[in-house]
C-alpha positions in Angstrom: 194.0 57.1 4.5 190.5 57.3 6.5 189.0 60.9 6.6 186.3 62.0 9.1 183.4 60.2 7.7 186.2 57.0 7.2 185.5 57.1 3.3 189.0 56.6 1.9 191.3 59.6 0.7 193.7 59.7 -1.9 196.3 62.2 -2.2 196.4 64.2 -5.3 199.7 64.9 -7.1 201.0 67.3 -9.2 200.8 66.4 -12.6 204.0 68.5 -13.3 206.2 65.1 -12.4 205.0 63.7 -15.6 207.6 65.6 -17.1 210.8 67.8 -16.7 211.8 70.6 -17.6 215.1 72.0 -18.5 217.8 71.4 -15.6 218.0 74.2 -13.7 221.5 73.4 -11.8 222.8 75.1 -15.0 220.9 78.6 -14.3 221.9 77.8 -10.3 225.8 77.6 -11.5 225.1 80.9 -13.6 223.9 82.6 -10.6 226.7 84.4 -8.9 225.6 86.9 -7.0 226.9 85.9 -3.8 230.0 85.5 -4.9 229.8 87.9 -7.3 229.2 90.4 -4.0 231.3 88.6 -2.4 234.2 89.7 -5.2 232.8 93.2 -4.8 233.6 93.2 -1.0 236.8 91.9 -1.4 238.0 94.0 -4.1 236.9 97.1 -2.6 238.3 95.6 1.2 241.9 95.1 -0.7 242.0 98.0 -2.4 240.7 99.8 0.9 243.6 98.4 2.8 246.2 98.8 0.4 245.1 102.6 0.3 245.5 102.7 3.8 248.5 100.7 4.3 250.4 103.1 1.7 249.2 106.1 3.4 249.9 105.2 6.8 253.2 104.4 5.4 254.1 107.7 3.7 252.6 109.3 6.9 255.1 107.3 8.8 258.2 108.4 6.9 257.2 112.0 6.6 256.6 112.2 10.5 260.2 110.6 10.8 261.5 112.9 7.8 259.8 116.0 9.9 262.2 114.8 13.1 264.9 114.8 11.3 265.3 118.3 10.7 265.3 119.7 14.3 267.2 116.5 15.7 270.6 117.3 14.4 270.6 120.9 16.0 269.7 119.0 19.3 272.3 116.6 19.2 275.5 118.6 17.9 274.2 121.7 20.5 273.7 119.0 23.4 277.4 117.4 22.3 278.8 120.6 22.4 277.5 121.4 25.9 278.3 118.2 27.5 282.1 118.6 26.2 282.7 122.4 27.6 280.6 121.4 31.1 283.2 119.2 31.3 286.0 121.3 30.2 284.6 123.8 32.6 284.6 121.3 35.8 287.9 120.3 34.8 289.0 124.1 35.7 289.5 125.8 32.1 287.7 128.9 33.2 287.9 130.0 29.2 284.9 127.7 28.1 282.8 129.0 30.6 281.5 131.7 28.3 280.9 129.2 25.2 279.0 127.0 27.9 276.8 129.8 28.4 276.0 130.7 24.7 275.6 127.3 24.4 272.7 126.1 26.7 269.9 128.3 24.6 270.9 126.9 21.9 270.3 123.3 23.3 267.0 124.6 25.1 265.4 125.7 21.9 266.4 122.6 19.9 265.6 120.2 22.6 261.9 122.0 23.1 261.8 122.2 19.0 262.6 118.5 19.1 260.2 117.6 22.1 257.3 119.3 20.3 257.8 117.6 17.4 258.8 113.6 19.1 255.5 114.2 20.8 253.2 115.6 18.1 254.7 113.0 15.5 255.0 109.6 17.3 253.6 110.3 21.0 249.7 109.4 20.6 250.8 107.2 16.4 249.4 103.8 17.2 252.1 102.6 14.3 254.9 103.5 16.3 256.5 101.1 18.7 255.8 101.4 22.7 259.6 101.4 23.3 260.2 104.6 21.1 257.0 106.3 23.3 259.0 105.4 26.2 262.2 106.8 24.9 260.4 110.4 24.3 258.9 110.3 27.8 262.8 109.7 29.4 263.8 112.2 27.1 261.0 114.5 28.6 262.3 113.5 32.2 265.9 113.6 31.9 265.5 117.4 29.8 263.2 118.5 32.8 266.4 117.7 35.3 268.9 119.7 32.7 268.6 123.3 34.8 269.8 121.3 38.0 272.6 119.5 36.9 274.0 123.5 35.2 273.5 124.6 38.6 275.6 122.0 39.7 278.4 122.3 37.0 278.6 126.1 37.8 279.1 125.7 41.5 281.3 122.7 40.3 279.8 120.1 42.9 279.2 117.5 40.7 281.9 114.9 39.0 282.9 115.0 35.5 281.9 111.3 34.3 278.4 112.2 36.1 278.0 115.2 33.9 279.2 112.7 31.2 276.9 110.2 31.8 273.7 112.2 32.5 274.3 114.0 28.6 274.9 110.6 27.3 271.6 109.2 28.8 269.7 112.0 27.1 271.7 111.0 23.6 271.2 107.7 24.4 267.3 108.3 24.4 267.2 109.5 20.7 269.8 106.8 19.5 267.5 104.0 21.0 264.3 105.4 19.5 265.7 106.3 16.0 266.8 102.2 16.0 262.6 101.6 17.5 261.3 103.8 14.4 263.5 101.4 12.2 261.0 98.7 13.6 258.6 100.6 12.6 259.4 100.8 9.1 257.3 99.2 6.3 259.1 96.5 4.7 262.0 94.5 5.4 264.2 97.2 2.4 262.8 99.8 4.2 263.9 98.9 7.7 267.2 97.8 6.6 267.7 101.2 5.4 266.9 102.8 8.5 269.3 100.7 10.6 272.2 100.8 8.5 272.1 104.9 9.4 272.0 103.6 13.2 276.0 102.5 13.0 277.1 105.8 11.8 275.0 107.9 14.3 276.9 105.6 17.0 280.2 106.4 15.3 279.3 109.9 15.6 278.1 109.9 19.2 281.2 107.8 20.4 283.3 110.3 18.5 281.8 112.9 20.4 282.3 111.4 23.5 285.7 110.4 23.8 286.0 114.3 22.2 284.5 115.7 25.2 286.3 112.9 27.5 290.1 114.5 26.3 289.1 117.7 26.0 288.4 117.7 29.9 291.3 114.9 30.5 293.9 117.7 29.2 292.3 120.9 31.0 292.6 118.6 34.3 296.3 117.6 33.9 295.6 114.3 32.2 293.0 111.5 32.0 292.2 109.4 34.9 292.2 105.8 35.4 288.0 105.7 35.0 288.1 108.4 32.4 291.1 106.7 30.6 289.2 103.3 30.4 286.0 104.8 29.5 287.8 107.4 26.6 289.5 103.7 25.6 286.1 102.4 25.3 284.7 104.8 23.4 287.7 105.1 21.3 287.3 101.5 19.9 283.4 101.5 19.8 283.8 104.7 17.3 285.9 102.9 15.1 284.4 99.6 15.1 280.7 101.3 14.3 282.6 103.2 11.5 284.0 100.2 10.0 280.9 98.0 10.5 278.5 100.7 8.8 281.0 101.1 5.6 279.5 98.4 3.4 276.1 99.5 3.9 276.7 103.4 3.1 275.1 104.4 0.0 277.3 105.9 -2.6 277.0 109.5 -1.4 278.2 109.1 2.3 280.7 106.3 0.9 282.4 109.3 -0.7 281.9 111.6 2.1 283.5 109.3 4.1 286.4 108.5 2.2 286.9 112.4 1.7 286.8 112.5 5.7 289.2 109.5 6.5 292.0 110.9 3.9 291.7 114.4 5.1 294.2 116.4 7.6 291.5 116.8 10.1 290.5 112.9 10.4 294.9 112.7 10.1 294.7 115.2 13.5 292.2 113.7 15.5 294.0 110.4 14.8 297.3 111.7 16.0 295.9 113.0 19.4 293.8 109.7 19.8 297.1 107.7 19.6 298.8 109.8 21.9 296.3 110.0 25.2 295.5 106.1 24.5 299.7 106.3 25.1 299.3 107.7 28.2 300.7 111.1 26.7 299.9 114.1 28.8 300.7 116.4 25.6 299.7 117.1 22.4 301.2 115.7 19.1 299.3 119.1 17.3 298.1 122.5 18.5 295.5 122.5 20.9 293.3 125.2 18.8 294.0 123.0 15.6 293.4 119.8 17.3 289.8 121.7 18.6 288.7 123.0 15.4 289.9 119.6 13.3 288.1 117.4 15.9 284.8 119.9 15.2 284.9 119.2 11.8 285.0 115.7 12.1 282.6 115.6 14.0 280.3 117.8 12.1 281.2 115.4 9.2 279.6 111.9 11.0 276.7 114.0 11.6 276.2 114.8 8.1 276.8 111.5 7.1 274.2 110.2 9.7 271.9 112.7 8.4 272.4 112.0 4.7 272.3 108.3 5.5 269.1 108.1 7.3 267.3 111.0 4.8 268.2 108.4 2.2 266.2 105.8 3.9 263.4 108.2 4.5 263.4 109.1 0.8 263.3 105.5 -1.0 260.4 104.9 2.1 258.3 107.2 0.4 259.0 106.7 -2.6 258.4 103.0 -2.1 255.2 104.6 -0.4 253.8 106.5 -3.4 254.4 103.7 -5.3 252.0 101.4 -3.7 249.8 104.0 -3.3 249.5 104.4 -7.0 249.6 100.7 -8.0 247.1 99.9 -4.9 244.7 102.4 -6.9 245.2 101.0 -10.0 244.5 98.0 -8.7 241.7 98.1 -6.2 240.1 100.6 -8.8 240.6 97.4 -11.7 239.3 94.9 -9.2 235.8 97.1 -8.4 235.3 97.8 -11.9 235.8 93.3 -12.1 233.8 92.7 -9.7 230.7 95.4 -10.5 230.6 93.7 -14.3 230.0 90.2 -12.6 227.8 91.7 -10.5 226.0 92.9 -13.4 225.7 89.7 -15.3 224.7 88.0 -12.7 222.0 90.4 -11.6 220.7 90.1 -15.3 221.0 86.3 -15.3 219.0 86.1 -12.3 216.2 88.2 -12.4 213.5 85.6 -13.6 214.9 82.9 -11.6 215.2 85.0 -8.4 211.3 86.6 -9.5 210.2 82.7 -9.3 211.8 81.4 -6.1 209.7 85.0 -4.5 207.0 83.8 -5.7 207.4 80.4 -4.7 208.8 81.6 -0.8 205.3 83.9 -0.8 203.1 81.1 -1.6 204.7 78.8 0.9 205.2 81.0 3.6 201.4 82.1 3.1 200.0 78.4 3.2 202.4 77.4 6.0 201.6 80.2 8.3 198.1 81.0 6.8 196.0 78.5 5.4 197.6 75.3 6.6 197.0 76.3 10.7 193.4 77.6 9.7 192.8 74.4 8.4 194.4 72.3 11.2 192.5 74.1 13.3 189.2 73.1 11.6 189.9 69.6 11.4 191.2 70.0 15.6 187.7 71.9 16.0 185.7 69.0 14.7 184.9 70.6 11.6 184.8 68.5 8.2 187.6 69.7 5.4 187.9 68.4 1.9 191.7 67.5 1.5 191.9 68.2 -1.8 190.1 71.2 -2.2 190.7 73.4 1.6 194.2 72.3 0.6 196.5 75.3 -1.1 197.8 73.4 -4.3 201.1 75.0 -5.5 202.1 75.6 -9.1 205.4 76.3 -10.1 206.3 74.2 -13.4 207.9 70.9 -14.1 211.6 71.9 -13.2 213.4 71.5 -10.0 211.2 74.6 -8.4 208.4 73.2 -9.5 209.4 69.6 -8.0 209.5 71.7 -4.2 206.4 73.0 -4.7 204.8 69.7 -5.3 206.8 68.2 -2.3 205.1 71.2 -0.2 201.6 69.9 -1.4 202.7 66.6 -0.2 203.4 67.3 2.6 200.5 69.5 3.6 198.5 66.8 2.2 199.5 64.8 4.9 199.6 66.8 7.6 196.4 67.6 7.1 195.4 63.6 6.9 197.5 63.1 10.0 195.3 66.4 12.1 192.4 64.5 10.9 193.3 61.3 12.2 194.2 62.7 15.2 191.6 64.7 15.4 189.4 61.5 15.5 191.6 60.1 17.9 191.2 62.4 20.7 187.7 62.9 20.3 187.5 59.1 20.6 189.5 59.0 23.5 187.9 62.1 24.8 184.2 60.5 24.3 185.5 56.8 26.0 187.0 58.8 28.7 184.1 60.9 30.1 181.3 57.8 29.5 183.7 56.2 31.9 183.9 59.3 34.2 180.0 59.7 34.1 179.2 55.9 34.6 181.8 56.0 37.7 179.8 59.0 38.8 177.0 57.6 38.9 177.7 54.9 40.4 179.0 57.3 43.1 175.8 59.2 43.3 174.2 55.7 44.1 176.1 54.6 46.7 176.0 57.8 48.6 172.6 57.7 48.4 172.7 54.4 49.8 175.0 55.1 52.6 172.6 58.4 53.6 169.8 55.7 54.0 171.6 53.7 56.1 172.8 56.1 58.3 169.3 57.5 59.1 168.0 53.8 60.1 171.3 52.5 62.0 171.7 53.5 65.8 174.8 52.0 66.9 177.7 54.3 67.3 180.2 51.9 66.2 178.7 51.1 63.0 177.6 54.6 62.4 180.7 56.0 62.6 181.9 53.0 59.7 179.1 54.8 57.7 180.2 57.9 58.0 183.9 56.5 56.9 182.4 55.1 54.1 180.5 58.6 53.4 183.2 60.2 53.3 185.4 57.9 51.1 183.1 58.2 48.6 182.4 61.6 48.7 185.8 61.6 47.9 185.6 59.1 45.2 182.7 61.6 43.8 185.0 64.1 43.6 187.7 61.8 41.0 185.3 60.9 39.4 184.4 64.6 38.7 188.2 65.5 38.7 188.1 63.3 35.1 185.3 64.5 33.5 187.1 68.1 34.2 189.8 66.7 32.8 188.3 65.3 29.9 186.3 68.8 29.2 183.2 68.0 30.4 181.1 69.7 33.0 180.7 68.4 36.9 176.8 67.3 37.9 176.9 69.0 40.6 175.3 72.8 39.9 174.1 75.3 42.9 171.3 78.0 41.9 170.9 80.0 44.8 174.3 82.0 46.3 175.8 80.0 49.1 177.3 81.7 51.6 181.7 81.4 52.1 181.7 80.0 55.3 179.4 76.9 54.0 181.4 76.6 50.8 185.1 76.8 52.6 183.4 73.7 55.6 181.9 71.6 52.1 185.5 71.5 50.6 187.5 70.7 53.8 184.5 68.1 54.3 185.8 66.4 51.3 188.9 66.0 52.1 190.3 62.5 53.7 192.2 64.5 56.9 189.6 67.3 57.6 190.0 66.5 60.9 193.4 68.7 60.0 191.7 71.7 58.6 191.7 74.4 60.7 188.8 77.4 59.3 189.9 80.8 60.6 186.8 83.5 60.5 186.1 83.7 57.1 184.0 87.6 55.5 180.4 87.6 55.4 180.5 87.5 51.8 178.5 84.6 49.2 179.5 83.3 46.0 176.9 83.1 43.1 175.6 79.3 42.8 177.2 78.5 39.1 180.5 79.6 40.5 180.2 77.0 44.0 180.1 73.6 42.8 183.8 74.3 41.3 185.1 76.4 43.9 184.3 74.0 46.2 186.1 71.5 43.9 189.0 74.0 43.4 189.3 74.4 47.7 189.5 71.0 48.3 191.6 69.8 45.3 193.8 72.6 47.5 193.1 71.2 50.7 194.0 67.7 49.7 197.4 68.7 48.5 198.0 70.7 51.5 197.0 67.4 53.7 198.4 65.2 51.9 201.9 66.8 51.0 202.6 67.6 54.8 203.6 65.5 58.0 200.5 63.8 59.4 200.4 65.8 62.5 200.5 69.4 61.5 198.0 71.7 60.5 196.2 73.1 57.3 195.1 76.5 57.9 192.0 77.8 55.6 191.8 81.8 55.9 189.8 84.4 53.6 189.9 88.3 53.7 188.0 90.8 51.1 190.6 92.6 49.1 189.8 95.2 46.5 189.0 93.1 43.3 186.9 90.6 45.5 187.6 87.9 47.8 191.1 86.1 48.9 191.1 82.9 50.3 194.1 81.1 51.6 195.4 77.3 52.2 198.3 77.5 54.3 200.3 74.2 55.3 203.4 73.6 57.2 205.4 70.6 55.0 208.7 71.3 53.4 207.7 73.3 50.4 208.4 73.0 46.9 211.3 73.9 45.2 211.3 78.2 43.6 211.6 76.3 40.2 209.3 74.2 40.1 207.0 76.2 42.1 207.1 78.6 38.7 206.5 76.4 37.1 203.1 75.5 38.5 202.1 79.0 38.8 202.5 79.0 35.3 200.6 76.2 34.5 198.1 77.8 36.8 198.1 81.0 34.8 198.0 78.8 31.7 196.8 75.7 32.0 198.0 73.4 28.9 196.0 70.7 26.9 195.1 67.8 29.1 197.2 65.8 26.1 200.7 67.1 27.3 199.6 66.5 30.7 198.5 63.6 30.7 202.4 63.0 29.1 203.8 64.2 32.0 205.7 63.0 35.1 204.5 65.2 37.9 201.9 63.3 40.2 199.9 66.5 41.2 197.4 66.2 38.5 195.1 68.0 41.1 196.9 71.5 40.2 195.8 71.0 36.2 192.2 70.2 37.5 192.2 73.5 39.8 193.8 75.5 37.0 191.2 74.2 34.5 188.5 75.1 37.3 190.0 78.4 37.6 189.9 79.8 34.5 186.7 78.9 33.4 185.6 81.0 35.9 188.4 83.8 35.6 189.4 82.9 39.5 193.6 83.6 39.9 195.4 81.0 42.1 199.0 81.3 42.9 201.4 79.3 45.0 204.2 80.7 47.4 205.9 80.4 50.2 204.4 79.9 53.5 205.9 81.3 56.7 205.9 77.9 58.1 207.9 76.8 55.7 205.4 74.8 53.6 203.4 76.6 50.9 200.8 78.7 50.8 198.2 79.1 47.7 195.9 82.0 47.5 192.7 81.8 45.7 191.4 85.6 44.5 187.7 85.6 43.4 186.3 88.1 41.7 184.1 90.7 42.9 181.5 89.5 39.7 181.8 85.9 41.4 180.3 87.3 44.2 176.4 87.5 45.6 175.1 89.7 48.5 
């Protein structure tokens, strides 16, 4: 590899791959800290959630035990209501006065009830949105209770409407006590709940068909729609009763049999048998059939009650006991996972003290050193490879082996800036001889043409000259466009200030169409002489864009103005514009202008913009393309006020 006084260069290496160490892929296994933490996380996450899921558990059977309580009252006073309305409409004037004593009983336990549906379940995320739906029509239908007694008293309402509207508000609380069974935390759990549903139905049913013939026989007998519907609800009693039998738990499996064998459930058979008959007596006395049919009913609701408590019980009980073995075990999974942690932390303290040490001295001659010295070799400067290089030593094992494949690598890099180095310079140095020898050249023949146009007198051929003048003038300027290209500086220097309206007519002179340019009055102002020869450069490297990227027979308009921080002069043309994003882009690059090297890669053709933003900022001069009114584009040239001479 050639260095920068082409002597050879060999690459020195590490003498640590003479020999190896031992492996360290065994340390590297050892090493568990990630998913040692990993552990950690997870056993604290499980244990976490099991906490919580317990909790929210337990939480969710208590709130459902708490409902419990005040929704029994509810539903026997609301029963009881709905059967002496209806015993009321159907003209038995005696259970007027019950009716009364009854509705603040059902006010209090239906606001007890609301209070609690609402606190409880109305705002749980757990709960399902059907049973938050079945509160809110329990809210609605309660808030239309006063109106319908209104209407019962002043018996203007039908019977089975009275019927029906109690029944809705029942129904409400039957349909969410079977949507907080859905609820319920495990498949036990929720089976539990539901199996209480069947007997609440029973109950309900019971009720119904209770209030249906207690009306049916104060009216004279059942009608044809009350005697279908006390039919229906007849048979849905007894089927719910019989479906719910095998899933009663021991204590309401003997409550039940007590009720079914006792002279009450005997009674309310008897007069069940009779009015499906079409009977339009009773088998029993009316007051014994009224207080046996009470008692029965009292007796499903107790069973309901029991039944679904039972559920509620083995819930929490199924609750605490996850709750204690989700402690036990989240708190044996830490403790786990905090001893691996711990022997891996002590495992990898030297090895994890060594790959710090290896990241700082890496990171330090990557982002340090190694740029520094890239930036020598780029400056021209001579660097010794193998001593302005940053040798890493880390040992003979696998680390080690990394830190000797950095130094290889920086070795190189460093060999390639160098040889790159040389090659730009040798490009650079072939690149402006052949810019000076063309300007030269230039200078010459201009010379030559000013001659010749001070001896010849024919119009015709002096106006060829003047062609010819100008073409060259123009090949003057390329030339000088490459050896601003290639770094170097123009020949052509001012001393003395020269005055703006001189310098704007040299640069439209320049051009190929200045027969185009149109000069508007331009300040009184001049511009120091080593700033002219490149801002006349700059104008017409502007100019010949403007001419040369709009139609042939429209105008390029040159304008100036002094502003605050100096002097603006504009070229104004009317083509079609450049596109907004490209049009950033070249005021970027005007802002900015790159290394000629990634220009020179480029596709874009105006290779005049890089030579005016070169131009520009070695003199601090801002130039910035935008939109012209005309459509075209318009770039504005600001020169500083320390530019400028009196």
């Amino acid at each position: 590899m050639a260095g920068p006084e082409g002597k050879r260069i060999t690459v020195k290496q590490n003498s640590g791959r003479n020999g190896r160490g031992s492996s360290i892929r065994s340390r590297v296994l050892a090493i568990a800290l990630i998913p040692s933490a990993a552990l950690l996380l997870v056993g604290i996450a499980l244990a976490g959630y099991l906490i919580f899921d317990a909790t929210q558990a337990r939480s969710y059977a208590q709130k459902i035990r708490g409902s419990e309580g005040p929704g029994i009252p509810f539903l026997l006073a609301a029963e009881q209501e709905r059967q002496l309305s209806m015993s009321v409409l159907a003209g038995q004037d005696a259970a007027r006065a019950a009716l009364l004593a009854v509705r603040p009983k059902t006010d209090a336990s239906a606001a007890q009830i609301t209070s609690v549906l609402e606190g409880n379940f109305a705002t749980d995320s757990n709960v399902p949105a059907s049973v938050k739906q079945n509160i809110a029509t329990f809210a609605a239908l309660e808030a239309k209770l006063p109106q319908l007694r209104q209407q019962v008293d002043s018996g203007q309402v039908p019977r089975l409407e009275v019927f029906s509207f109690y029944n809705q508000i029942i129904d409400q609380f039957t349909q969410g006590v079977a949507g907080l069974a859905q609820g319920a935390r495990g498949a036990d759990n929720a089976f539990a709940r539901l199996s209480a549903i069947p007997i609440f139905n029973a109950a309900e049913e019971m009720q119904r068909s209770d209030a249906l013939a207690a009306a049916g026989l104060a009216s004279g007998g059942l009608s044809g729609d009350e005697q279908r519907a006390y039919l229906g609800q007849i048979g849905a009693y007894h089927a719910q009763l019989e479906q719910s039998v095998p899933q009663m738990v021991p204590e309401v499996r003997a409550n039940y049999d007590k009720l079914v064998s006792s002279p009450a459930w005997t009674t309310v058979t008897q007069v069940e048998n009779a009015l499906l008959s079409g009977a339009k007596q009773l088998p029993v006395p009316l007051e014994q059939w009224r207080t046996d049919a009470k008692q029965v009913a009292t007796t499903l609701m107790t069973m309901f009650a029991a039944q679904s408590a039972h559920a509620t019980n083995a819930a929490i009980a199924d609750a605490d006991d996850t709750l204690r073995n989700s402690i036990i075990a989240g708190a044996a999974a830490v403790l786990f996972a905090l001893a691996v942690v711990l022997v891996a932390l002590r495992l990898s303290n030297r090895f994890i003290a060594r790959l710090a040490r290896l990241r700082e001295d890496t990171l330090d001659a990557a982002e340090v050193r190694l740029p520094e010295l890239v930036g020598r070799v780029r400056a021209g400067e001579p660097v010794d490879l193998d001593e302005g290089g940053h040798l890493l030593d880390h040992g003979t094992d696998e680390i080690g082996e990394v830190a000797e494949a950095f130094n290889l690598a920086q070795q190189s890099a460093l060999a390639a800036a160098v040889e790159e180095a040389k090659t730009r310079q040798g490009t650079k140095a072939v690149f402006l001889n052949i810019a000076h020898r063309s300007q030269v050249i230039v200078h010459r023949q201009l010379k030559v043409l000013d001659a010749a146009e001070r001896k010849q007198e024919d119009p015709d051929q002096l106006d060829t000259l003047f062609r010819l003048d100008h073409l060259s003038t123009r090949a003057r300027r390329n030339a000088e466009n490459l050896i601003i290209l290639g770094g170097g500086q123009p020949g052509r220097q001012w001393r003395n200030p020269v005055s703006l309206v001189e310098l704007v007519r040299g640069a439209a002179a320049e051009t190929e169409h200045f027969a185009r340019v149109k000069t508007a009055k331009l300040p009184e102002v001049a511009v120091r002489g080593p700033v002219v020869g490149d801002l006349v450069h700059l104008l017409a490297e502007l100019i010949d864009n403007a001419t040369s990227f709009s139609p042939p027979e429209s105008r390029v308009e040159l304008r100036g103005n002094v502003v605050g921080k100096g002097v603006v002069i504009e070229v104004e043309d009317q083509g079609l514009g450049i596109e907004p994003e490209q049009a950033d882009e070249f005021n970027a690059m005007l802002a900015d202008p790159p290394d000629f090297g990634i220009m020179a890669l480029s596709d874009e053709p105006r290779l005049g913009l890089f030579v005016v933003a070169r131009l520009a900022s070695r003199h601090g001069i801002s130039v910035h393309l935008r939109d012209s009114a005309y459509g075209g584009t318009r770039a504005i040239v600001l020169v500083r006020k320390d530019l400028l001479a009196p």
